[in-house]
C-alpha positions in Angstrom: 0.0 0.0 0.0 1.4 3.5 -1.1 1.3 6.1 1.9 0.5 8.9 -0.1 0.1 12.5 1.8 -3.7 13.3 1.7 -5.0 16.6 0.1 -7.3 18.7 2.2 -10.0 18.7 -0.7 -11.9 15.7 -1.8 -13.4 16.1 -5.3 -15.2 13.0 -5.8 -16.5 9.6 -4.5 -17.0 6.8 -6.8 -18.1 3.4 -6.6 -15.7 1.0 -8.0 -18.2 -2.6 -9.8 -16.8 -5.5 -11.3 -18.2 -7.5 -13.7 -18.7 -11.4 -12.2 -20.0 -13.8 -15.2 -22.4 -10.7 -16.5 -23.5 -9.8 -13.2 -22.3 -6.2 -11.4 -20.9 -7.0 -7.9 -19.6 -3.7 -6.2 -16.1 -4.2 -5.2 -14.8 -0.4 -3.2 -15.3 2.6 -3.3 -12.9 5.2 -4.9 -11.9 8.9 -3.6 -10.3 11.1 -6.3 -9.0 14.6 -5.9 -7.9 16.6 -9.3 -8.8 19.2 -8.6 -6.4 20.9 -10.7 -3.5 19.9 -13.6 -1.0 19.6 -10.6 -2.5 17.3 -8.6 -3.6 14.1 -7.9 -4.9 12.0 -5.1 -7.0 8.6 -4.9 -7.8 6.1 -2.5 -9.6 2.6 -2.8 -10.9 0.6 0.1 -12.4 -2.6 -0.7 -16.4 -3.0 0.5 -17.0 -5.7 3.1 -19.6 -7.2 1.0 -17.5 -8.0 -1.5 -14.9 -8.7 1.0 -17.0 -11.4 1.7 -18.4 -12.9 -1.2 -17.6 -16.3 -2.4 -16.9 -14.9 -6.0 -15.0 -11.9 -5.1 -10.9 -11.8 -6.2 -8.3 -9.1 -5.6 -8.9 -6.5 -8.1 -4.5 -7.0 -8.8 -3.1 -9.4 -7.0 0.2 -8.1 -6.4 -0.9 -4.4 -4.9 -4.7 -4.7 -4.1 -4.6 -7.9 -2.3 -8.0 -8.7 -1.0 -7.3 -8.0 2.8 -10.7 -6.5 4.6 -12.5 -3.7 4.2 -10.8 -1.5 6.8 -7.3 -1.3 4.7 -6.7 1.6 2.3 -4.5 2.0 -1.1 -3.5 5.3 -1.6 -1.8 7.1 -4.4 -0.5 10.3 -6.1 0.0 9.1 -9.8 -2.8 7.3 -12.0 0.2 4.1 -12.7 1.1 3.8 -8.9 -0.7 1.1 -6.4 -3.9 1.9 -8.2 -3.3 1.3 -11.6 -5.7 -1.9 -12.1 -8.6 0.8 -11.6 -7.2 3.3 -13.7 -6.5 0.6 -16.6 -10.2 1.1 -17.2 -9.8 4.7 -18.0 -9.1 6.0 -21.5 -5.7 7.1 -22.3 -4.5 10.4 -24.1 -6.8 9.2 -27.7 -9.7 9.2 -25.6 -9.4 12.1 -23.4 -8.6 14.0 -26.7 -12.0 13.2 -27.3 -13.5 14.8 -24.5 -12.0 17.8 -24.6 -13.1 18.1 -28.1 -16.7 17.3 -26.7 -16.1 20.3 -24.0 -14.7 22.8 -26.4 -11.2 22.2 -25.0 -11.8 22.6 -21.3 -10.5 20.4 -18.8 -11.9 17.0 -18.2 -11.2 16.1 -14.5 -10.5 12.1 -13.3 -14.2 11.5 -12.4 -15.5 12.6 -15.4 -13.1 10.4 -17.4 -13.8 7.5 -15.3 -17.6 7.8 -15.9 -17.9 9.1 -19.2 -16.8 5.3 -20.4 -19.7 3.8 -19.5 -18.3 0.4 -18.8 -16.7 0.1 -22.2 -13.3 0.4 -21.4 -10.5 -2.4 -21.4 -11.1 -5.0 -18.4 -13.9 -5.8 -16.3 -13.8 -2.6 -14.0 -16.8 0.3 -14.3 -17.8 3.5 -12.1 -20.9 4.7 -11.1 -21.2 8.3 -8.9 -24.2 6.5 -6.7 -24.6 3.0 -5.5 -26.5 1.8 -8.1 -25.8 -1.5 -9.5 -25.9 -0.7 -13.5 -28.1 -2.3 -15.3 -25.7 -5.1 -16.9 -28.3 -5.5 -20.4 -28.3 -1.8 -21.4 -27.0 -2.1 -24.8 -25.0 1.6 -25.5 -25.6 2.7 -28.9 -22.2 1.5 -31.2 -21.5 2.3 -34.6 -21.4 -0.9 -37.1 -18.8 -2.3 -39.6 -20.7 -0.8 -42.2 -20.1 2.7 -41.0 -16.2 2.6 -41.3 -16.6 4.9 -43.9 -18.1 8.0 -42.4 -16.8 7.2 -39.3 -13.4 7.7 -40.6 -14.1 11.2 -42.0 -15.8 11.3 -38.5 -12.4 10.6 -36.2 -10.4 13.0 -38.4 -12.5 15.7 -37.8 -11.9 14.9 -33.7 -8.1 14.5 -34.5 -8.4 18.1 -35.5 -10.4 19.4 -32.5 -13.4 19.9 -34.8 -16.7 18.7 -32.9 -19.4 17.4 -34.7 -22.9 17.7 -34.3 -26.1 16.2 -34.3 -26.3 12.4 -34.4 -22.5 12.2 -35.0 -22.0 13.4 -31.0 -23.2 10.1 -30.0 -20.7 8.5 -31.8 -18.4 10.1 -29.8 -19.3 7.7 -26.6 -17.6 4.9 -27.8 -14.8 6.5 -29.3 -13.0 7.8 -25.9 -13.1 4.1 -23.9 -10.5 2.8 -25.6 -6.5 3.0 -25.1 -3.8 4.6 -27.0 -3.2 7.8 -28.3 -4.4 7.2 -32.0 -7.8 7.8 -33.1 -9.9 4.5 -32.8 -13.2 3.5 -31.8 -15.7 0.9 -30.6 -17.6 -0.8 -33.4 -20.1 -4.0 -33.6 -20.6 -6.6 -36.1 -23.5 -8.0 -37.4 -23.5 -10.8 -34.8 -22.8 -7.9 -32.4 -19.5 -8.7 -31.6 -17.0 -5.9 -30.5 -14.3 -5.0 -32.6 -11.5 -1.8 -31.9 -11.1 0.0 -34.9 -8.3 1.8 -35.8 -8.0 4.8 -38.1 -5.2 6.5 -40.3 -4.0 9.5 -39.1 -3.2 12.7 -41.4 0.7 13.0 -41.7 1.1 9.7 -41.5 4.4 9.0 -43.5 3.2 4.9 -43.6 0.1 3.4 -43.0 0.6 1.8 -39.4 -2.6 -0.2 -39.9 -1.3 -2.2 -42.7 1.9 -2.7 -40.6 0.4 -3.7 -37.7 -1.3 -6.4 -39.3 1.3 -7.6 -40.7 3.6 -7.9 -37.8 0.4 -9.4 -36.0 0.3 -12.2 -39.1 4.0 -12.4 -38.4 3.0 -13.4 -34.6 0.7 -15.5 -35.7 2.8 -17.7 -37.8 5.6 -17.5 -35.1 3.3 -19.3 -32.7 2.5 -16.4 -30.8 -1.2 -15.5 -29.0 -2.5 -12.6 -31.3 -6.4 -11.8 -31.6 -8.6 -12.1 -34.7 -8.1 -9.1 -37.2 -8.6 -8.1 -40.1 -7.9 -4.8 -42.7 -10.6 -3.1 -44.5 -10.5 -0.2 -46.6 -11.7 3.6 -46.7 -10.9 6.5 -48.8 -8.8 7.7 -46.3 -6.9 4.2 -46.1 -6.9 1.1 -44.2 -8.6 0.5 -41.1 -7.3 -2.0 -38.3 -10.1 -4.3 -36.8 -9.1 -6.0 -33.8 -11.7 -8.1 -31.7 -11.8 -7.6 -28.3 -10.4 -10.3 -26.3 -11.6 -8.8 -23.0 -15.5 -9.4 -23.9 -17.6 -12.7 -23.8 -20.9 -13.3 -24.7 -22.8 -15.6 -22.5 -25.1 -17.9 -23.3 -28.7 -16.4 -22.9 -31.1 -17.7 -20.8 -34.8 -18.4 -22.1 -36.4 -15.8 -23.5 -33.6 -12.9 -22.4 -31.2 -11.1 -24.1 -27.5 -12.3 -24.1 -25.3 -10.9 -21.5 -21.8 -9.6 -23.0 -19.4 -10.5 -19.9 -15.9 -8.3 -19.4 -12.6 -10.2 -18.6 -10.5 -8.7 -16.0 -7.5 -7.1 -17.4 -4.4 -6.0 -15.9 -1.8 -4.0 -17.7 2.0 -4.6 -17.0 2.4 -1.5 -15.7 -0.2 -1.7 -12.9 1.5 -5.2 -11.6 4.4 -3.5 -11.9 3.3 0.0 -10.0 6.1 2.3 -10.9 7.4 5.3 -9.0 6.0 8.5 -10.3 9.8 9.8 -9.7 11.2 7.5 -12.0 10.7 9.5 -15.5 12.2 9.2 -18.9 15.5 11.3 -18.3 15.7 7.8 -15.0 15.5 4.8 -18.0 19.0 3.9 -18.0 19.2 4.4 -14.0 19.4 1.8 -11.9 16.2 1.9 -10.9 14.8 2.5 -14.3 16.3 -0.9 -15.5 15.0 -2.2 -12.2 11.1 -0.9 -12.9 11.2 -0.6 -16.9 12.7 -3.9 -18.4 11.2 -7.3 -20.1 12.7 -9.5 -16.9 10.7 -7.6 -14.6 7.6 -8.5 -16.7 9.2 -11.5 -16.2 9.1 -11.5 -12.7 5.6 -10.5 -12.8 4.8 -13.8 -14.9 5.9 -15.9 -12.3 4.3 -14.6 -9.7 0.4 -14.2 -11.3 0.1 -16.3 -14.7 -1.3 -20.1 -14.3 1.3 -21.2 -16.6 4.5 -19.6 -16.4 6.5 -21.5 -18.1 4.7 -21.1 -21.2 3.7 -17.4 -20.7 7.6 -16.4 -20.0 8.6 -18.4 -23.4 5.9 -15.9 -25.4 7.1 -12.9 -23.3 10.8 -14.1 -24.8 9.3 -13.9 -28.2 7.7 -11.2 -28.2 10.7 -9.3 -27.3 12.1 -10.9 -30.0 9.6 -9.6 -32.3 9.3 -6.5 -30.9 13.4 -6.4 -32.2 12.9 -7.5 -35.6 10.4 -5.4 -36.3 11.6 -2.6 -34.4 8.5 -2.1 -32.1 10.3 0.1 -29.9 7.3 1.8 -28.2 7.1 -1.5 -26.3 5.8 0.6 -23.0 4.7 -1.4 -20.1 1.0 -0.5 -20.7 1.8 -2.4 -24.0 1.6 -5.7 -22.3 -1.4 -7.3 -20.5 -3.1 -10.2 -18.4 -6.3 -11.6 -18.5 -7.8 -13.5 -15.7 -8.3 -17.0 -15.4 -12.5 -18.1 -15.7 -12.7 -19.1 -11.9 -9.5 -18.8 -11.0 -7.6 -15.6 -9.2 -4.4 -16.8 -11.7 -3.8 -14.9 -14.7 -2.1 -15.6 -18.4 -0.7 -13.2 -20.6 -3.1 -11.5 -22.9 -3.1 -12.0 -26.9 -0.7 -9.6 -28.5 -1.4 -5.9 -29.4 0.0 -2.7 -30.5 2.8 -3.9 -32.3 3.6 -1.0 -34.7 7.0 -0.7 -36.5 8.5 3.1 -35.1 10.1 5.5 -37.0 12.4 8.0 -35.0 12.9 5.7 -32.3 16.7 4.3 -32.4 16.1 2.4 -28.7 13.4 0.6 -26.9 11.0 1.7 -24.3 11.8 -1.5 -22.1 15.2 -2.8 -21.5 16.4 -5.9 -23.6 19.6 -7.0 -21.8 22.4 -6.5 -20.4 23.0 -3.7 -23.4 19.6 -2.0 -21.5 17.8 -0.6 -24.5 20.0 -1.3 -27.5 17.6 -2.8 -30.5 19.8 -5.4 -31.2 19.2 -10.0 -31.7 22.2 -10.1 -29.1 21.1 -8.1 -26.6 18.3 -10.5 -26.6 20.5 -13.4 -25.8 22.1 -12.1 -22.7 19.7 -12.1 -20.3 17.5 -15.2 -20.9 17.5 -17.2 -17.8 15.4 -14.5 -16.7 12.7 -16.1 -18.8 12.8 -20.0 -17.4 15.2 -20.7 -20.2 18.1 -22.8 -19.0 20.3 -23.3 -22.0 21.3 -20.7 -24.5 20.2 -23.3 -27.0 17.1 -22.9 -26.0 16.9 -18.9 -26.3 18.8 -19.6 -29.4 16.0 -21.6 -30.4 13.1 -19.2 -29.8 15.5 -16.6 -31.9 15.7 -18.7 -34.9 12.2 -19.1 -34.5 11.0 -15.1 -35.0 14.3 -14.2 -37.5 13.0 -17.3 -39.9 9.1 -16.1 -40.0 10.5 -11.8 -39.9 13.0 -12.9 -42.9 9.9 -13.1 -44.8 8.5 -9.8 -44.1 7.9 -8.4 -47.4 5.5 -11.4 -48.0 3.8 -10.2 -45.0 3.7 -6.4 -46.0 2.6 -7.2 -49.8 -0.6 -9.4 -48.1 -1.3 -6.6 -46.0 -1.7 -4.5 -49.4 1.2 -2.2 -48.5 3.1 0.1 -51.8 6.5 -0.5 -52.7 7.8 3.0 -51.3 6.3 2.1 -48.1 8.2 -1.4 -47.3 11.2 0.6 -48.3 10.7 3.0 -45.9 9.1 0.5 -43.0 12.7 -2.0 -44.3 15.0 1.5 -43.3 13.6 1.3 -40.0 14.7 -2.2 -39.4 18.3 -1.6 -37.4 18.7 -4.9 -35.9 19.1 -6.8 -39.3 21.4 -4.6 -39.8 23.9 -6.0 -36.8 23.3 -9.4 -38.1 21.0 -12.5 -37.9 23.1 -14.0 -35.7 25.1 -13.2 -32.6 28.8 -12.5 -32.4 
């Protein structure tokens, strides 16, 4: 538990509900006070009535252990202690979105936290009273068939223009998700839920096409990566991605179906960085300490129901994250989703794994060569992963350079122009050191 000095003001009280198999059990209550751009406060204490159900599970295992109800988790950064509530806020793409819906005011913690209506990542949801949400309200989402429009739509919100009329409402399911690029919450005609992802102006590649193609590279690695696929608008290609954090339960007779969340944890809520540790800190001590792939390894041990599998895909998907030079590989970047029945966890399928441009260095440490973007700094530091030979890390290596070697396979299937692989193939440093390690 953090001990985090108390601000005299208290803004806000919200009550904190988890989704249980479709059904909204009321797990704390949480105190927020942001009341202004340079500060922030929050506390959680668990309920005793969810204390004492049967069903109930720590809301993260590792800093929100399920205790009592008299125990309280304070904290002065969104990422710190608390950071498995705020998981199910939007991040910088969505709180773009409402500040375009207020004509650029400020949008305070509260307001983000109820403006997304349930819809955001995990199984987490806020209400201001204690009033158990109605768990068949079906929020109005745009379909498929609107990509279209809606990308004109998200381009206008890109560029602070709000729109009107019926548009507005489309704005609700546009500012749940993650990420900083634009993206929004779509349905199929079965009514699965599908994140959409958009093209940005200025764009000098179209990341959607790459990011399906180093998801189809994942795929054929042997890696855990959702169901996707591209379609096209006159302003390029959009990204579908179905959510892996939703399940629709059977319905019973004569009722509607139930769409149950999945509890999701990010890395960097397990993990719970120091708010003092910032960028300029990476190559610190303690940055290699908080921001590194062993410490997600660490993690893995500790929460997944099959570590030994889960810490051979984290291995990979460092590798990956190498060879196609995914260095914005942050810790929010990697996830967990809880076990049906179970308080265990396994890694979540594979997202966000855009080639960067700009970025010579990862986010997260390799190896012992900390950042460096390089197949050998991959190689020095694999015991941290379970592996006990460096055959077997070897292994895993030849593994992602075969299926990456064949990239530009990859990026033609994904409909990508000439001019484009060139410049996605110039971004590509660690071929450049060599397939294999000296």
């Amino acid at each position: 538990m953090a001990r985090a000095r108390k601000h005299k003001s208290v803004e806000s009280q919200l009550f904190v509900y988890v989704d249980i198999r479709g059904e909204a059990v009321l797990a704390g209550v949480l105190t927020l006070d942001d009341s202004d751009e340079n500060h922030f406060f929050a506390e959680f204490t668990y309920v005793q009535s969810y204390v004492s159900d049967p069903r109930a599970f720590a809301l993260d295992p590792l800093n929100l252990p399920l205790i009592d109800a008299r125990t309280t988790f304070r904290t002065e950064s969104r990422y710190e202690t608390l950071g498995a509530i705020f998981d199910a806020a939007p991040d910088a793409w969505g709180r773009n979105v409402m500040r375009v819906d207020k004509a650029g005011a400020r949008v305070t913690e509260d307001e983000v936290l109820l403006r997304g209506r349930g819809m955001g990542v995990g199984a987490l949801f806020f209400s201001a009273r204690q009033l158990t949400p109605n768990m068949r309200k079906t929020y109005r989402l745009p379909e498929i068939s609107q990509l279209e429009s809606l990308a004109d739509l998200l381009t206008d919100i890109d560029q602070g223009v709000k729109p009107k009329g019926v548009y507005r409402d489309i704005l609700g399911s546009s500012w749940d998700i993650g990420g900083a690029r634009p993206k929004t919450i779509v349905r199929d005609e079965q009514g699965e839920m599908w994140i959409a992802k958009f093209p940005r102006q200025g764009d000098s590649y179209d990341r959607q096409r790459v990011e399906f193609a180093n998801l189809e590279m994942a795929r054929a690695i042997g890696l855990t990566v959702p169901e996707i696929h591209l379609t096209e608008t006159h302003l390029g290609a959009v990204l579908l991605t179905r959510r892996f954090d939703r399940e629709r339960l059977p319905a019973e007779r004569g009722a509607e179906p139930v769409v149950a969340r999945r509890h999701f944890l990010s890395g960097a809520s397990l993990i719970s960085p120091s708010a003092q540790i910032g960028k300029r800190e990476l190559d610190s001590e303690r940055g290699k300490a908080t921001y590194s792939y062993a410490r997600l390894a660490d993690v893995v041990r500790r929460v997944s129901s099959n570590p030994v599998q889960d810490l051979k895909e984290l291995y990979a998907r460092m590798i990956l994250n190498v060879a196609v030079h995914n260095t914005d590989d942050h810790l929010k970047n990697v996830g967990f989703v809880k076990d049906e029945g179970a308080g265990t966890y396994r890694l979540s399928p594979l997202f966000d794994v855009v080639t960067q441009e700009g970025s010579a260095r990862h986010y997260l440490h390799i190896g012992a060569a900390g950042r460096d973007s390089t197949f050998q700094n991959c190689l020095t530091e694999y015991r941290r992963f379970g592996l006990r030979s460096e055959a077997a890390a070897q292994s895993i290596l030849d593994r992602v350079q075969d299926v990456v070697a064949e990239r530009a396979g990859f990026y033609a299937r994904a409909g990508m122009a000439r001019e484009e692989i060139a410049r996605v193939e110039a971004t590509l440093t660690a071929w450049r050191h060599g397939i294999f390690p000296v």
